[in-house]
C-alpha positions as CSV (number, residue, x, y, z in Angstrom):
1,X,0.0,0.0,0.0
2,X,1.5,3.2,-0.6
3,X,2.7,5.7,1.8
4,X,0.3,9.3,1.9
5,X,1.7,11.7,0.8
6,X,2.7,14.3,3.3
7,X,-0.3,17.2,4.4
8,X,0.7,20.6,2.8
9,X,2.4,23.1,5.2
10,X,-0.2,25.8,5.6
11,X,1.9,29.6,5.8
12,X,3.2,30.6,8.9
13,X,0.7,33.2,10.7
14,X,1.9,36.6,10.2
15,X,4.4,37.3,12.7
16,X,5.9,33.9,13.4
17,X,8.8,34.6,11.1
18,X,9.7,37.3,13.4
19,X,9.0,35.2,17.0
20,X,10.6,32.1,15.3
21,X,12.8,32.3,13.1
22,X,14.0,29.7,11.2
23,X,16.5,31.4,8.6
24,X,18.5,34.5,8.4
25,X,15.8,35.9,6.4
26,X,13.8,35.5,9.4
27,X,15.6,37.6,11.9
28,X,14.3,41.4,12.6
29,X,17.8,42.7,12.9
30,X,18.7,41.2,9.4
31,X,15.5,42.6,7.9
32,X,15.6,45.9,9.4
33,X,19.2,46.1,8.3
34,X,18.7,44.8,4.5
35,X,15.5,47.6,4.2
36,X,18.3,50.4,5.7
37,X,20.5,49.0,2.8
38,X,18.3,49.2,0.1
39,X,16.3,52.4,0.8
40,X,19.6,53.9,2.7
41,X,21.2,53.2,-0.7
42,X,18.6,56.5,-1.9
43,X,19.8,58.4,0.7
44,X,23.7,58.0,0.1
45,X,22.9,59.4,-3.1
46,X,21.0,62.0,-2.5
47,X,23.7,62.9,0.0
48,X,27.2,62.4,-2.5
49,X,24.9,62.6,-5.2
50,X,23.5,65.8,-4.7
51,X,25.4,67.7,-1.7
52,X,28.8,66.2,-1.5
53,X,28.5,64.5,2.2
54,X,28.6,61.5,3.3
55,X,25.4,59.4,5.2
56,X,27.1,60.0,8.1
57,X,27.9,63.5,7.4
58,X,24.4,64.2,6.9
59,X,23.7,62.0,10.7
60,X,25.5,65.2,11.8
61,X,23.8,67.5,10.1
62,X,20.3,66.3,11.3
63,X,21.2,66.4,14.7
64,X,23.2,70.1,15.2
65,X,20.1,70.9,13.6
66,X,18.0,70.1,16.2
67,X,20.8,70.8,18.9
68,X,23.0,73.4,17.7
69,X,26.4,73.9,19.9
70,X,26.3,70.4,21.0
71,X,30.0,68.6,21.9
72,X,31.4,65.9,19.5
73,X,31.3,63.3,22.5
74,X,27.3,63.8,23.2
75,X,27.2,64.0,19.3
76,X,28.4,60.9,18.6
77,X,26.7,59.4,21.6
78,X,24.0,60.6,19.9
79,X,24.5,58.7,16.5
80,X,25.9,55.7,18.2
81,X,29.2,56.0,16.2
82,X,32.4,55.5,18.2
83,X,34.5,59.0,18.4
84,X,36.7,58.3,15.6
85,X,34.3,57.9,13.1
86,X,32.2,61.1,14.5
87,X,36.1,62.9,14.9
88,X,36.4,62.1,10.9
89,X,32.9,63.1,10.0
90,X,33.4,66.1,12.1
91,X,36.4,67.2,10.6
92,X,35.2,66.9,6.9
93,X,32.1,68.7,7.8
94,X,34.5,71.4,9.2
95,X,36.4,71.6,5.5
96,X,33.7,71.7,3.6
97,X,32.8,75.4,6.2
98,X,29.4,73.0,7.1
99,X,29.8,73.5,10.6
100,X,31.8,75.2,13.3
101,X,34.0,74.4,16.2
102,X,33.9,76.8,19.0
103,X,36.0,76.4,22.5
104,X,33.9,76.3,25.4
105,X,33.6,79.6,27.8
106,X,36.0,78.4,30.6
107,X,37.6,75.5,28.9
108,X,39.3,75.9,25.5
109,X,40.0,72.1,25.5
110,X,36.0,71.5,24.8
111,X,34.6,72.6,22.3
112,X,30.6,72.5,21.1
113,X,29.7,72.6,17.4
114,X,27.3,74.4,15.5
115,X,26.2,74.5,11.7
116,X,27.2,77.5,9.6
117,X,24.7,78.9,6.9
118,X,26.2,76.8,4.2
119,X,25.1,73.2,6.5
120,X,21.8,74.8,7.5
121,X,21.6,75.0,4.0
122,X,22.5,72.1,3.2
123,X,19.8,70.3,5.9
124,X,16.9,72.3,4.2
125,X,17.9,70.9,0.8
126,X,18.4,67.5,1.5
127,X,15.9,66.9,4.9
128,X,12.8,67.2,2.6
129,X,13.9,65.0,0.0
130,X,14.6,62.0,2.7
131,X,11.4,62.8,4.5
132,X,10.1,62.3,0.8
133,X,11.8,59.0,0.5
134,X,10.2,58.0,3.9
135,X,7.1,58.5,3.9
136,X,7.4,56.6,0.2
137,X,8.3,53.6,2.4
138,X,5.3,53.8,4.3
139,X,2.9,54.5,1.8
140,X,2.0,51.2,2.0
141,X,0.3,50.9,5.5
142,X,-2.9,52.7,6.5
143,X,-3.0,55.1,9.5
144,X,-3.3,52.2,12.6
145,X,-0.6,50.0,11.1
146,X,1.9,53.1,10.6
147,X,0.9,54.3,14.6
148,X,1.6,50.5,15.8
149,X,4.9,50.4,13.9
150,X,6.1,54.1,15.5
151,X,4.9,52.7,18.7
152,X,6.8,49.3,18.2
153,X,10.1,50.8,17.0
154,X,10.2,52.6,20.4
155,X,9.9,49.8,22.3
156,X,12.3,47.8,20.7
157,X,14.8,50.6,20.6
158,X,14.3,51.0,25.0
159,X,14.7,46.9,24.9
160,X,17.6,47.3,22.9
161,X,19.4,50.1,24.8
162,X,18.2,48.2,28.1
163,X,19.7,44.9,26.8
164,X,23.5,46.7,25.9
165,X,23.7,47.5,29.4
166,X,22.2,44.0,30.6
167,X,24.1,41.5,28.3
168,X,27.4,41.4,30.0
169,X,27.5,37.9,28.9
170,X,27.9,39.0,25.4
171,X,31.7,39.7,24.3
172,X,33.3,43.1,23.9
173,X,34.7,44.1,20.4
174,X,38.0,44.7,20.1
175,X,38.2,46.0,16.8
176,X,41.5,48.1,17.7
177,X,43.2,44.5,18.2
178,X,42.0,43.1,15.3
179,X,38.8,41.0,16.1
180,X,37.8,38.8,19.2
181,X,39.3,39.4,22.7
182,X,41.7,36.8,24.0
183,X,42.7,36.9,27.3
């Protein structure tokens, strides 16, 4: 007598990729980070493209906007870059005469940094054209579905910044030393 043949797998319910996941494809961070690729990829252009700075210049940008004469420490805080990186942005963003650098009142070794005309500029150019480009993303999801996802994206960011200072059974990087720590 021959064997039946297997039942059909019925689709996974929405949602249990995301609590279950099976494949790389599966995993939030992986998705989340292959949609900042591809639609990030429109905003790298925009910025070289169109304005001469980097994606991480324009990080910058965004933020001195909101909070001009802000330190480069709390600015890359901020943008969750380490200093080096934000030390490099910083100092092609000063070249270019995008921002400024001004010593602290009382303490010439700090200094807080400010946009010049030319980066305010700059941000009024290029900030509508990425709002542009995301709401174009979310054209897709009514009203309720767009509220649940802003309300979901801030909980996972407070999990996310709760569980960096929680994990200390996940290893340090040691990217200075060239990969994983040893001793």
């Amino acid at each position: 007598m021959p064997e039946p043949a297997p039942a059909p797998h019925a689709p996974a319910p929405p949602g249990h990729r995301l609590t279950d996941p099976m494949a790389a494809n599966d995993l939030l961070m992986y998705r989340l980070n292959r949609l900042l690729a591809v639609a990030g990829s429109l905003v790298v252009r925009l910025c070289e493209g169109g304005y001469g700075i980097t994606r991480r210049e324009w990080g910058l940008l965004m933020v001195l906007t909101q909070q001009p004469g802000m330190p480069p420490a709390e600015l890359a805080q901020r943008l969750g870059l380490d200093r080096a990186r934000t030390s490099r942005a910083i100092t092609s963003l000063l070249a270019k005469k995008l921002v400024t650098r001004d010593a602290m009142p009382g303490d010439r070794r700090q200094a807080v940094l400010s946009l010049t005309p030319a980066g305010q500029a700059v941000h009024d150019g290029l900030f509508p054209q990425v709002k542009a480009l995301n709401q174009d993303l979310l054209a897709g999801l009514d009203a309720q579905s767009v509220q649940m996802l802003d309300l979901a994206l801030a909980d996972m960011q407070q999990r996310a910044e709760a569980l960096v200072t929680t994990r200390t059974d996940v290893p340090r990087t040691y990217r200075l030393r060239g990969g994983r720590h040893t001793d």
